[in-house]
C-alpha positions in Angstrom: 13.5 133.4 4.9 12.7 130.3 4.1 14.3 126.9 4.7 14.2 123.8 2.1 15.8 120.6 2.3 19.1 119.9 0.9 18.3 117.5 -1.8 15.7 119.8 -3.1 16.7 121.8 -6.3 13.6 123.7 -6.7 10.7 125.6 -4.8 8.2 123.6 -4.0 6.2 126.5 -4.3 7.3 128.4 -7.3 9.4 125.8 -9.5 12.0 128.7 -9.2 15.8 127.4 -9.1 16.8 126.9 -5.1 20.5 128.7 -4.4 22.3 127.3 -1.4 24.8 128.9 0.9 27.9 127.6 1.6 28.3 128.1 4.7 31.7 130.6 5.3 35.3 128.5 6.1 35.6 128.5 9.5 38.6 127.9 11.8 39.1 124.7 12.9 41.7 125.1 15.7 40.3 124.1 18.9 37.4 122.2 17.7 37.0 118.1 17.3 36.2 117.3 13.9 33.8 113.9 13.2 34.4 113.4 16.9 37.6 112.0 16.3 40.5 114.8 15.6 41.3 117.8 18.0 42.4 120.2 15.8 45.4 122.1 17.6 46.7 123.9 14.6 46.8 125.3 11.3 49.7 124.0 8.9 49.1 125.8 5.5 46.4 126.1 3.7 45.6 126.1 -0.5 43.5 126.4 -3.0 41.5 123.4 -2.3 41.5 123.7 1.5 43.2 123.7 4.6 45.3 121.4 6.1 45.4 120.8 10.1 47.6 119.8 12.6 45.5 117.5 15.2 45.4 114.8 17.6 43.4 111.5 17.1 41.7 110.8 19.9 41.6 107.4 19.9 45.1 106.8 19.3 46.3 109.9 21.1 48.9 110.4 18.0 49.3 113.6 16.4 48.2 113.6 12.2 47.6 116.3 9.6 44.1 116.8 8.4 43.2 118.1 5.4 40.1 119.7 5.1 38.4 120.5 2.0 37.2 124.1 1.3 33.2 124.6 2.5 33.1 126.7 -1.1 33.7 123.2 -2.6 31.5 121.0 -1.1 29.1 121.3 -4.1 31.8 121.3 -7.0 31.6 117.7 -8.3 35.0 117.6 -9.8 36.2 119.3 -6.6 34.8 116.1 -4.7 35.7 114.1 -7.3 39.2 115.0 -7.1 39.6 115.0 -3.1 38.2 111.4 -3.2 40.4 109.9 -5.5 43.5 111.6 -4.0 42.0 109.8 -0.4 41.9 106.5 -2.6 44.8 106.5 -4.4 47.1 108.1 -1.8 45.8 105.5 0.9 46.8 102.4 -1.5 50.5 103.5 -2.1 53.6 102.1 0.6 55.9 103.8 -0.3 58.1 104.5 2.7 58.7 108.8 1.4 54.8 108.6 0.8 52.6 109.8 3.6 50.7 107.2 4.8 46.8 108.3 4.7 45.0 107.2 7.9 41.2 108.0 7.4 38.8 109.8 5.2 35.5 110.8 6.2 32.5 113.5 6.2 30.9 115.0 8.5 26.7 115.3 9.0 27.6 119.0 8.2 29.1 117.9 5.2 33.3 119.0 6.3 35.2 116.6 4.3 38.4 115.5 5.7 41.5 113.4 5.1 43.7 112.3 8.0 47.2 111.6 7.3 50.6 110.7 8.5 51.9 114.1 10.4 55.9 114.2 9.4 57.8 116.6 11.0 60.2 119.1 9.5 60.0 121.4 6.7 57.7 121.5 3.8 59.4 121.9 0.2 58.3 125.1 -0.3 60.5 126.0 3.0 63.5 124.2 2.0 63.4 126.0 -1.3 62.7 129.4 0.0 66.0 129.4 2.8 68.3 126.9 0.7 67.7 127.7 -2.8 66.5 125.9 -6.0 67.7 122.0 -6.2 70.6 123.2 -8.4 73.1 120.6 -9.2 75.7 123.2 -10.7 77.3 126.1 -8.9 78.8 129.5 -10.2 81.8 129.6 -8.1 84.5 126.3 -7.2 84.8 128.0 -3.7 81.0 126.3 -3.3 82.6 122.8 -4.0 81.4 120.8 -0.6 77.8 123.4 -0.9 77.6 122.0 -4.5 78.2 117.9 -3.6 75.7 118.3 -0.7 73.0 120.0 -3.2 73.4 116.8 -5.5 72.9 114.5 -3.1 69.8 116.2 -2.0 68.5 116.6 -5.5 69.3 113.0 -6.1 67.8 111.4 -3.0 64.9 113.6 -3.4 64.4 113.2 -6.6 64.9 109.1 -5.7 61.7 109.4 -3.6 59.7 111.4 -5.9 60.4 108.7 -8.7 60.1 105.6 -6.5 56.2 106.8 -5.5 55.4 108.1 -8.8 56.3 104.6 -9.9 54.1 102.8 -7.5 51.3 104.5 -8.1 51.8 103.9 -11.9 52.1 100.3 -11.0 48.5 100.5 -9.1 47.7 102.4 -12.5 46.7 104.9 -10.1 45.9 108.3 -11.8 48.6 111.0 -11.7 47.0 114.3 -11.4 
């Protein structure tokens, strides 16, 4: 097998088409990423990639990473799209945004975002032991249940709006 550099898109000795390999995702838990996080575990993980809990060294303060998938290091839209979610996520101050610490690349090419770590539950957990954000309920005997699910409707649905409106302020790209 041969080896080629990366910028090269052809064989230098055949003009034939060069096809790279991505190298496979690998777990990250354990290892220090850009020489700056500790990855100490995995949070969840998507279509675009994974996102980490870990410690900054430097700071000794725990954030979430986000990693982008290996499989996507070559899809310019995919880059495209990670980098201006690092931009435009790092210029909002919204106190119910998470506040994005760093983004970076390593030599290998693991592209990363380092963000605020919040504790608690994700929405997707709230949803899936409490129930849909439902303002009405069937029954009156659910009266206090159904004034409690409108305030959490309405305050989340408070700090949705309140970022969504900064970032149209910025005129910051809603994707």
């Amino acid at each position: 097998m041969k080896h080629f550099d990366a910028g090269e898109g052809v064989c230098p000795e055949d003009g034939s088409m060069l096809v790279y390999k991505v190298p496979e995702e690998e777990d990250l838990v354990g290892r220090v990423v850009d020489g700056r996080y500790k990855v100490t575990g995995l949070i969840a993980e998507g279509g675009m990639g994974r996102v980490y809990r870990a410690t900054q060294l430097s700071m000794d303060r725990t954030v979430a990473l986000k990693v982008l998938k290996r499989s996507l290091s070559s899809d310019v839209n995919a880059l495209r799209r990670f980098q201006n979610e690092a931009r435009a996520s790092s210029s909002l101050k919204n106190p119910h945004t998470v506040m994005v610490l760093d983004f970076g690349q390593e030599p290998s090419g693991l592209l990363y975002l380092a963000m605020e770590f919040v504790e608690g539950s994700s929405l997707a957990a709230c949803i899936r032991e409490e129930g849909a954000f439902a303002a009405k309920r069937a029954s009156q005997s659910h009266e206090l249940s159904e004034r409690r699910s409108r305030s959490r409707t309405k305050h989340t649905t408070m700090q949705v709006t309140e970022t969504l409106a900064e970032g149209l302020k910025r005129e910051l790209k809603v994707v």
